[in-house]
Structures are given as C-alpha cells and as structure tokens.
DOGUDREN-271397 format. One record per residue (C-alpha): residue number from 1; residue in three letters; x, y, z. Coordinates in nm, 3 decimals, always signed. Example, Ala and Ser with C-alpha at 12.3 -4.5 7.8 and 13.67 -1.06 7.14 Angstrom:
BEGIN
+------+-------+---------+---------+---------+
| miba | tikol |       u |       v |       w |
+------+-------+---------+---------+---------+
|    1 |   ALA |  +1.230 |  -0.450 |  +0.780 |
|    2 |   SER |  +1.367 |  -0.106 |  +0.714 |
+------+-------+---------+---------+---------+
***
This chain:
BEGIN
+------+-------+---------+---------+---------+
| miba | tikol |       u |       v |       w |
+------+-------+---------+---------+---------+
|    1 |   UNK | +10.662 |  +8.915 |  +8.375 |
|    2 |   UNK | +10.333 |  +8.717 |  +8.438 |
|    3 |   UNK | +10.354 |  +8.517 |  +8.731 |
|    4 |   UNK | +10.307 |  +8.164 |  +8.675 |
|    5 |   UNK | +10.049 |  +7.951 |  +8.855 |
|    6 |   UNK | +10.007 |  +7.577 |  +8.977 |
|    7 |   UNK |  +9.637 |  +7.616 |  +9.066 |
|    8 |   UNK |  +9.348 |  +7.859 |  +8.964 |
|    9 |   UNK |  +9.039 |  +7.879 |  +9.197 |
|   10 |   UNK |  +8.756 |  +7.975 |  +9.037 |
|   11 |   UNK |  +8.387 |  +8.091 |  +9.274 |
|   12 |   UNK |  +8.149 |  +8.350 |  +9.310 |
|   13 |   UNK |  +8.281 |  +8.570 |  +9.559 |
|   14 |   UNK |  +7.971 |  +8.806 |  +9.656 |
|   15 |   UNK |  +7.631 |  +8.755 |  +9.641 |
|   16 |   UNK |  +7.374 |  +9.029 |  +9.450 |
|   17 |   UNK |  +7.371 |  +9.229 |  +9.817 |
|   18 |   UNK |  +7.757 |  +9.246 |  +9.834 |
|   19 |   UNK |  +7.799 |  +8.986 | +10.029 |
|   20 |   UNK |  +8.093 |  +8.740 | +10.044 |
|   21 |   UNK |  +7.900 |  +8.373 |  +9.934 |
|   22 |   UNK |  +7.937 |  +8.067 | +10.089 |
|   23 |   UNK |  +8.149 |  +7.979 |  +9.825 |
|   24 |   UNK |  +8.363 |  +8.222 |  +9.896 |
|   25 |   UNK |  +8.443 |  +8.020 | +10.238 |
|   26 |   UNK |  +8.466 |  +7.738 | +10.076 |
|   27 |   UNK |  +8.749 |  +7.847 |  +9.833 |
|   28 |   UNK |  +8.950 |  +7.987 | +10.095 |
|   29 |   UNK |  +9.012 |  +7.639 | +10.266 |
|   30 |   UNK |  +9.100 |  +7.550 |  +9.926 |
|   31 |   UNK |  +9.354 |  +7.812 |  +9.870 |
|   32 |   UNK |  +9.462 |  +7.769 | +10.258 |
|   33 |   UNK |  +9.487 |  +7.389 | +10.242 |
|   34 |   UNK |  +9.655 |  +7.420 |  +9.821 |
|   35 |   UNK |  +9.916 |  +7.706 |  +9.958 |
|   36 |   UNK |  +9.998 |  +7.485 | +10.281 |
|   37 |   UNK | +10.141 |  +7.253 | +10.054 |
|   38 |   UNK | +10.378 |  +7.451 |  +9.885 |
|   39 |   UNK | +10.155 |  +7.497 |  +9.516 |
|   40 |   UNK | +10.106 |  +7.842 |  +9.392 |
|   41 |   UNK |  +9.738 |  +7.914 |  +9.370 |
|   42 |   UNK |  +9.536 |  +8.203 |  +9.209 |
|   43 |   UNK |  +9.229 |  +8.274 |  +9.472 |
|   44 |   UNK |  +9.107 |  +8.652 |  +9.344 |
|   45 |   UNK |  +8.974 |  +8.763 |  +9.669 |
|   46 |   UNK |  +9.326 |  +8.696 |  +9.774 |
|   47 |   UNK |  +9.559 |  +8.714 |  +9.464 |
|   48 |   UNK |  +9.398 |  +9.026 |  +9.332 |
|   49 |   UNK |  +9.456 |  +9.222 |  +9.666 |
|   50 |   UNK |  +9.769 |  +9.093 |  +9.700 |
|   51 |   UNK |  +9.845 |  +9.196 |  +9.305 |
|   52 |   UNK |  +9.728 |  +9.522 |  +9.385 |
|   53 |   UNK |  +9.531 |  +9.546 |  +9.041 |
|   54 |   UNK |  +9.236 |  +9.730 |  +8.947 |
|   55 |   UNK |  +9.215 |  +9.568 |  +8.594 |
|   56 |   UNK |  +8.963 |  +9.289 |  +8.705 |
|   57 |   UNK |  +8.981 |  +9.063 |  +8.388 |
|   58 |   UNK |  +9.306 |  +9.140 |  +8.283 |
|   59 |   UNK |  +9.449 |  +8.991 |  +8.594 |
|   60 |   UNK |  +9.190 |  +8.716 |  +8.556 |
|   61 |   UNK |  +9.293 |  +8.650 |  +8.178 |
|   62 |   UNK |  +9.623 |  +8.625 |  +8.251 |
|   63 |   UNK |  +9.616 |  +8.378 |  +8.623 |
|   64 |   UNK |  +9.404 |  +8.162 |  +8.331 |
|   65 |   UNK |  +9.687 |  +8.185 |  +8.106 |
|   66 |   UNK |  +9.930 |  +8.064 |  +8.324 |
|   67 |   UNK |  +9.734 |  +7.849 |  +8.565 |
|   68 |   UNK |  +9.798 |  +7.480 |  +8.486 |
|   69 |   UNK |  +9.472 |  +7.289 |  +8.660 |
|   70 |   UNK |  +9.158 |  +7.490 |  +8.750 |
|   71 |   UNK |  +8.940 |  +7.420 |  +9.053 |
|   72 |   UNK |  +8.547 |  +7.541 |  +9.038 |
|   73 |   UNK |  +8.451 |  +7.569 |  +9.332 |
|   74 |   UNK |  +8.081 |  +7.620 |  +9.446 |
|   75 |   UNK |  +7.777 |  +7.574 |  +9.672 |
|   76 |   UNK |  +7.501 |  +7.573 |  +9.457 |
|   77 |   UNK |  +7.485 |  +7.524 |  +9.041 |
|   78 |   UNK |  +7.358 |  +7.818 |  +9.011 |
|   79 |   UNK |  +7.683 |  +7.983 |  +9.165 |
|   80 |   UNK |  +7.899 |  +7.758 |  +8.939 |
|   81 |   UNK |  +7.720 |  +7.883 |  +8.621 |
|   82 |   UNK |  +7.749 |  +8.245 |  +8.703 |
|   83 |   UNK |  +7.867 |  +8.492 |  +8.439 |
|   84 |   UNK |  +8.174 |  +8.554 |  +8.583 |
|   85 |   UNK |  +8.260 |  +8.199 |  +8.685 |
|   86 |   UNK |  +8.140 |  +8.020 |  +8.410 |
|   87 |   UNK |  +8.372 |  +8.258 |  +8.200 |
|   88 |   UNK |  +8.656 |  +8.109 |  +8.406 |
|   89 |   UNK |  +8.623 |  +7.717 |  +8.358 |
|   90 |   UNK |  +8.480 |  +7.755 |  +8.010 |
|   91 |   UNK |  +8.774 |  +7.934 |  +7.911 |
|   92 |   UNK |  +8.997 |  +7.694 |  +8.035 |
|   93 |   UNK |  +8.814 |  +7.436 |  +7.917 |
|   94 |   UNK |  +8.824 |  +7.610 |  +7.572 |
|   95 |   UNK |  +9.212 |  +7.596 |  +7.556 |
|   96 |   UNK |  +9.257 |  +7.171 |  +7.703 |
|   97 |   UNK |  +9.022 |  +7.093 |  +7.404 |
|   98 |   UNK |  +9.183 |  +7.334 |  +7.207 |
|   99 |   UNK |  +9.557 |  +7.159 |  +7.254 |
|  100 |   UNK |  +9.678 |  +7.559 |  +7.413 |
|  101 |   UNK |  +9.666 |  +7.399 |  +7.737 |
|  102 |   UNK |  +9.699 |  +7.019 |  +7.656 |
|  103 |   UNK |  +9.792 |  +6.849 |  +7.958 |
|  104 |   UNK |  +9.553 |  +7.142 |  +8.143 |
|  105 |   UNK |  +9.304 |  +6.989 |  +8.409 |
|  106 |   UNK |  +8.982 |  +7.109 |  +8.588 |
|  107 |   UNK |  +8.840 |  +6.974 |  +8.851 |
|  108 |   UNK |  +8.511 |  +7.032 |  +9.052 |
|  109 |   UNK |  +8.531 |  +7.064 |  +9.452 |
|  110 |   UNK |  +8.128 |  +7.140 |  +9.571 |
|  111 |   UNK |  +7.915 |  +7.111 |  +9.885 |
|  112 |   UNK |  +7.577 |  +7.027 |  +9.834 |
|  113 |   UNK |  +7.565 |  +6.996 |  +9.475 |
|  114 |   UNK |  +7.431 |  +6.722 |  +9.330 |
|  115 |   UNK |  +7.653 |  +6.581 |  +9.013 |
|  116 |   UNK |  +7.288 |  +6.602 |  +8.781 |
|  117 |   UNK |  +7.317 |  +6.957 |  +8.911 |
|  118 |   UNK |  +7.632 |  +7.016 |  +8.784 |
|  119 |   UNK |  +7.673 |  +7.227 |  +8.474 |
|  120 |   UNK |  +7.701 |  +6.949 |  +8.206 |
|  121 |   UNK |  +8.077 |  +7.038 |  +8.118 |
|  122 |   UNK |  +8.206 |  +7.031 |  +8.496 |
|  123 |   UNK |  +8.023 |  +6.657 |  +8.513 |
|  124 |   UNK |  +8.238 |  +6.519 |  +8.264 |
|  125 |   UNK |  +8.543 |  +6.615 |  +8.515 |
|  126 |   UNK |  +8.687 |  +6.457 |  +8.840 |
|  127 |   UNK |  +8.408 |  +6.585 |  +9.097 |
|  128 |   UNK |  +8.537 |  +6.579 |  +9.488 |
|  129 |   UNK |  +8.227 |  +6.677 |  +9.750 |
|  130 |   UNK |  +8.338 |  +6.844 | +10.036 |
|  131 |   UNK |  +8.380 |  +6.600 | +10.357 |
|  132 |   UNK |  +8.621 |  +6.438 | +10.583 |
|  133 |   UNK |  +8.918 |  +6.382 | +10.383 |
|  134 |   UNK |  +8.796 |  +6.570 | +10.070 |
|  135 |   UNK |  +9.107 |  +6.853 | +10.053 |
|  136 |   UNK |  +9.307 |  +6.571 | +10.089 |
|  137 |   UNK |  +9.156 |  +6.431 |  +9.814 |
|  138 |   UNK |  +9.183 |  +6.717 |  +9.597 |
|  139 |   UNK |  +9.550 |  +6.764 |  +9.654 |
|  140 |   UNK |  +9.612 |  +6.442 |  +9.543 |
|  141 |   UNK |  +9.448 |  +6.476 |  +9.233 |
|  142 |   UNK |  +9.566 |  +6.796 |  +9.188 |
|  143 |   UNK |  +9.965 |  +6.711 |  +9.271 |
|  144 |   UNK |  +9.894 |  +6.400 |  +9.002 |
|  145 |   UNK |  +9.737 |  +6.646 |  +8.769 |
|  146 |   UNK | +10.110 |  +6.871 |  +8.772 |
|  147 |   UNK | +10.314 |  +6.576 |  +8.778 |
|  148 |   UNK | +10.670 |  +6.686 |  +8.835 |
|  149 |   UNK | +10.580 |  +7.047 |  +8.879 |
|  150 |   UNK | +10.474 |  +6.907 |  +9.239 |
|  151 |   UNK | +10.735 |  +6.648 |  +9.283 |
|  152 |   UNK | +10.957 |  +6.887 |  +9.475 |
|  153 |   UNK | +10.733 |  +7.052 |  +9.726 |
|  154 |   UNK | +10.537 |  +6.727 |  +9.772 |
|  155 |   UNK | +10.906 |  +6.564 |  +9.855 |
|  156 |   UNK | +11.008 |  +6.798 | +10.083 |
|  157 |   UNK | +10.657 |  +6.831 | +10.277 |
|  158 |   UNK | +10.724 |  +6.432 | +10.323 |
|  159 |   UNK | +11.042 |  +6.425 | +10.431 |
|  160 |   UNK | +10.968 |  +6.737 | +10.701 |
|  161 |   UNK | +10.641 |  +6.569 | +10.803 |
|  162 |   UNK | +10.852 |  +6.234 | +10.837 |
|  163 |   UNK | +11.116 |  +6.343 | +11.056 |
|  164 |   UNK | +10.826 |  +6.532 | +11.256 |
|  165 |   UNK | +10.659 |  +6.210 | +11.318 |
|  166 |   UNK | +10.968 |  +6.076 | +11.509 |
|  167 |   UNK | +11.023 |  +6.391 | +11.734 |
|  168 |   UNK | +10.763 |  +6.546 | +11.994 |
|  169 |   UNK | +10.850 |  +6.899 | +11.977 |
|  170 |   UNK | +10.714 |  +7.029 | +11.645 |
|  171 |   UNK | +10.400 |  +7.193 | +11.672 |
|  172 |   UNK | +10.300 |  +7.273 | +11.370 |
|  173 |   UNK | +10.476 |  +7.337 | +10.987 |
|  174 |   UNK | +10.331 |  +7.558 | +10.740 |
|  175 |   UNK | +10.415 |  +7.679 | +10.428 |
|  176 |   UNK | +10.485 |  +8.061 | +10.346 |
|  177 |   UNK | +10.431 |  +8.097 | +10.014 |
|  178 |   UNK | +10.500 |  +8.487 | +10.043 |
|  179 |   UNK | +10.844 |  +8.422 | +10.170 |
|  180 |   UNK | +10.926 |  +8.056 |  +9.963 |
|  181 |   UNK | +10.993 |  +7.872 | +10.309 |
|  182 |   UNK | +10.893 |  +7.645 | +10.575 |
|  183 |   UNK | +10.746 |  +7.796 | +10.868 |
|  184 |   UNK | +10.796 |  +7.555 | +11.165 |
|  185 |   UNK | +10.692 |  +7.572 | +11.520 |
|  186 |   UNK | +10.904 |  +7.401 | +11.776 |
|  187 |   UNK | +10.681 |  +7.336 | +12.117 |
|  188 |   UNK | +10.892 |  +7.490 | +12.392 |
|  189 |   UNK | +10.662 |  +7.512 | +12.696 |
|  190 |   UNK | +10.690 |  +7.327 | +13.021 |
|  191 |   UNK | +10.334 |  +7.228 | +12.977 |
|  192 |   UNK | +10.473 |  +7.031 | +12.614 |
|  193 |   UNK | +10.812 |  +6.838 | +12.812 |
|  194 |   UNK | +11.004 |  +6.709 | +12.510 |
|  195 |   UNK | +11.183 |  +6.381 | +12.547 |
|  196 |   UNK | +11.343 |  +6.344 | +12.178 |
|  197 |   UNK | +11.323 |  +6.728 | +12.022 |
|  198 |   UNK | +11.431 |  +6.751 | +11.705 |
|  199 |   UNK | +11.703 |  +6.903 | +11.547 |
|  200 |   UNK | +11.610 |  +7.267 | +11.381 |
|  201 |   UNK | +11.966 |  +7.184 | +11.205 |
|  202 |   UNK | +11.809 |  +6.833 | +11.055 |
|  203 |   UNK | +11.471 |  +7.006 | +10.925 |
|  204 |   UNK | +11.642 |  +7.333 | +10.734 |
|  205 |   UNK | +11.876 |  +7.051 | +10.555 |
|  206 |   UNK | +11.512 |  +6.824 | +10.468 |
|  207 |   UNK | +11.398 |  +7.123 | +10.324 |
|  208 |   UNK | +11.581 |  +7.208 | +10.069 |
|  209 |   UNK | +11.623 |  +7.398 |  +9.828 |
|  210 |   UNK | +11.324 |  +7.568 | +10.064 |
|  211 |   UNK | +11.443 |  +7.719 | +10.362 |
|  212 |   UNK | +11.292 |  +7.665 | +10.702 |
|  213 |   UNK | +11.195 |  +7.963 | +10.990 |
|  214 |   UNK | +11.151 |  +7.790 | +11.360 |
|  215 |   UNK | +11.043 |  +7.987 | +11.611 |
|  216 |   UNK | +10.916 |  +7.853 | +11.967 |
|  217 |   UNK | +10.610 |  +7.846 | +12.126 |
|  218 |   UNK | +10.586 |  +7.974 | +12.472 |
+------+-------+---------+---------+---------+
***
C-alpha cells in the first residue's frame, strides 16, 4: 500500500559536483520544522533512504500521487527550474488544474529569490521568504491548506504546548513521526528546581489518540 502524504518537499538536492545544495539545507528545516508538528512529509534525501528504494521516480511518482500540498523549495531560480524539480511542481500543478488533485496546493518557501525570479507558475502561488517567523508561516498556510487532515495534530500540539506553558519542568516536546507519539522532555536537574512540575499523567491524556514518551533530563 502507498503511503499517504500531508506534505511533499520538492529541491535540488546536489549540485553538478555531487554536492548537497543549499537548498538542500533549506528543505531539511522544512521537513524538521513540518514533521515537528505532527504532518507527514515526503523530503527524498530523507524519505527515499528511509523507503529503502532504488526506483528513483517511481517513489517520486507515487509521494506526488499521494501528497496533498507541495512545497518548492529553493535558493536560486535556477535551482527551482531544474529538470528534476521542475518535473515535481509541474506535475502537481498539472493534476490541481486538472481537477485529479482539486483541493491540491503548492506553495513556494525561497531565500534570496526574488518573486520576478520566480518561475512564472510558482509566482502565481502563496510565496513565503525565509526569515524570522517564516516556518511558522508556512505551517500555517500549510495546516489551512489540509483543513481537517491537520485539525487533530494541530489540536493536540495546542493543548500539550498549553499545559506546558503553565508548568516549568518541560524541556522540550517533539514529535516522532517514526513511532506516531509525543516525545517529551521533563527538566529534572538541580540546576532546573521545579516549583509546579507537571503531571506526565495530564500530558499522555492531552495527547490523545497520540501517545506521549517522557524521559528526564539529567
């Protein structure tokens, strides 16, 4: 069965040497940031390896398939029209005008690209230039973009980060997409004294259907 995906990131991953690209880095903190909050997202320099695959486009062809927004992602235009990535968001473009994917979405995330730079199909999409705030940003249009396919992870990433606010023992939360849980770091040192600690209890029961893993830092 083809596994289904909130979020396709498409870049040029190596440069003619071999190379990883700039853009390369630059999709990664997408994926990180996308993954973090609980959306499934097709990054090849990560999905692939993790897929195990050797049949390049196949796997491609078929994260396109069942991707439901596309991000390009890019440093330069000339990156973002590449053979390989232009192939990408064209073809998903092809099937939202098309009515195969008909509430599909693509968005643009770049740094350093001006929007006359853009190739002219990606300007006539929701462009987000990388800067304070700007994953953020992209989330939000991205979690609008998949409407009630996000609702639950976005509800239980607000409710967690809620309760969090209130307590001073949490450290940090992140999102396992490998495992389907909530990763959460309770601060146990005597350098990090905890006056109201929360209740490990309280955040597996905010989680759900997710489950949550705490472990304590020394």
């Amino acid at each position: 069965m083809t596994e289904e995906y909130d979020v396709f990131v498409s870049f040029k991953n190596l440069d003619e040497g071999g190379n990883p690209t700039p853009d390369a880095a630059l999709a990664k903190e997408v994926h990180e940031f996308l993954t973090a909050r609980m959306l499934n997202v097709f990054c090849a320099s990560v999905s692939l390896e993790k897929l195990g695959t050797s049949a390049y486009k196949r796997a491609i062809d078929r994260a396109l398939d069942s991707s439901h927004v596309l991000v390009a992602v890019g440093t330069t235009s000339e990156n973002l029209d590449s053979p390989w990535v232009s192939y990408e968001w064209e073809s998903f473009f092809s099937d939202v005008l098309s009515e195969i994917k008909p509430e599909g979405r693509v968005f643009a995330y770049v740094k350093g690209v001006p929007l006359k730079a853009l190739p002219r199909a990606l300007r006539q999409c929701q462009v987000i230039n990388q800067g304070p705030d700007s994953l953020q940003r992209l989330f939000n249009f991205v979690a609008n973009a998949l409407g009630p396919r996000a609702e639950p992870h976005a509800q239980a990433q607000r409710r967690l980060e809620a309760y969090a606010k209130e307590h001073d023992n949490v450290f940090n939360i992140i999102w396992d997409s490998s495992q389907s849980r909530f990763d959460i770091e309770l601060n146990g040192s005597s350098d990090w004294p905890s006056d109201d600690p929360c209740d490990p209890v309280v955040l597996d029961e905010l989680a759900k259907p997710w489950r949550v893993h705490c472990w304590w830092s020394d």
